[in-house]
N, C-alpha and C positions, 0 to 999 in steps of 0.2 A: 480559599484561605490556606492559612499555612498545615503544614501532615496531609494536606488533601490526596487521593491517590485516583489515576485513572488506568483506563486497560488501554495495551496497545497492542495493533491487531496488522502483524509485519508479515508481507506475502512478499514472497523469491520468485520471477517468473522465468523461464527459460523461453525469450521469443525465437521462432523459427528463422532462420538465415533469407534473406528473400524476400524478408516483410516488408513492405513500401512505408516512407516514410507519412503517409495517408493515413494509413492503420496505426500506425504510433502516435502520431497527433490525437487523432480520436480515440485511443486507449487511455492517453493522459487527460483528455478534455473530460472523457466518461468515468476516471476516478477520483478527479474533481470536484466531478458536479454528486458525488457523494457527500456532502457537507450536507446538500441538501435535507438528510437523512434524519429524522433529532435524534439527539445526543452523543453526535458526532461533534467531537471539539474542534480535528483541523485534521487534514489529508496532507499527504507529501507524498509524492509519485516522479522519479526519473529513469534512466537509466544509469546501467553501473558506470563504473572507472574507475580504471588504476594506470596511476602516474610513473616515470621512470624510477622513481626510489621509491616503488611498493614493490612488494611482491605479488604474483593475482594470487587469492584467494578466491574466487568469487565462486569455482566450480560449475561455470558456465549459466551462474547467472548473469541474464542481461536490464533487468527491468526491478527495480525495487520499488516498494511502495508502504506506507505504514498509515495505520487511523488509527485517532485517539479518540478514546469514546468515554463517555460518564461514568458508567457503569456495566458490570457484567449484564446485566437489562439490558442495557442501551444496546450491549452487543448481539445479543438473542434475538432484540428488534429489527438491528441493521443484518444480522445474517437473511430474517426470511422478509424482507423488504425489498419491494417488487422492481426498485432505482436498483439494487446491490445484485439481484439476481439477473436483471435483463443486462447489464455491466458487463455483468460476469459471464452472460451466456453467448450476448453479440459480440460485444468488444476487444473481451479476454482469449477467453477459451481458443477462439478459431485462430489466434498469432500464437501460443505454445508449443514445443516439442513434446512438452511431459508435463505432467500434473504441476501445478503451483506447491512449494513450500509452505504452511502458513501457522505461526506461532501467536500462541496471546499470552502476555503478561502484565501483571499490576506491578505499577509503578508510582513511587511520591513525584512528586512535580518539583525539577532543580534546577532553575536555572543559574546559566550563567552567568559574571559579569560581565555586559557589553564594553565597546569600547566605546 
């Protein structure tokens, strides 16, 4: 309903130069099937870009991803949840240069008007 507020759980990956697009496919497929997870609202996972009238900002990330979750529970459940760790430990981990960025914050729910 309305005021409701959920957490969002936004990881920066930095994939290694080399990676085949094999292992990107199945990175996206295995942060997907994190929905799976309960109280997971919805997943979104691509890679970055910037267009000729951006500037990059991106600081060499290549890979974003973000989960909305019910609540701070729900997140404490999806960190030691055995879909988010084996994920994280076959799919992830072995395509990065350096450790993932990763921020959680509460947020009210706004959408837009569609067209």
């Amino acid at each position: 309903g309305k005021g409701e507020k959920v957490i969002n759980h936004v990881v920066l990956l930095k994939v290694k130069p080399g990676t085949s697009g094999r292992q990107l496919q199945d990175l996206e497929t295995g942060v997907q099937s994190l929905t799976a997870i309960p109280g997971v609202i919805d997943v979104t996972v691509g890679p970055t870009f910037v267009e000729r009238w951006m500037q990059d900002r991106r600081h060499g990330v290549t890979h974003a991803l973000t989960v909305r979750l019910e609540s701070k529970k729900a997140l404490k459940l999806y960190q030691d949840h055995e879909l988010h760790v084996q994920v994280g430990k076959d799919l992830i981990a072995p395509l990065l240069s350096e450790p993932p960025i990763a921020v959680d914050y509460v947020s009210s729910v706004s959408l837009g008007s569609s067209p």
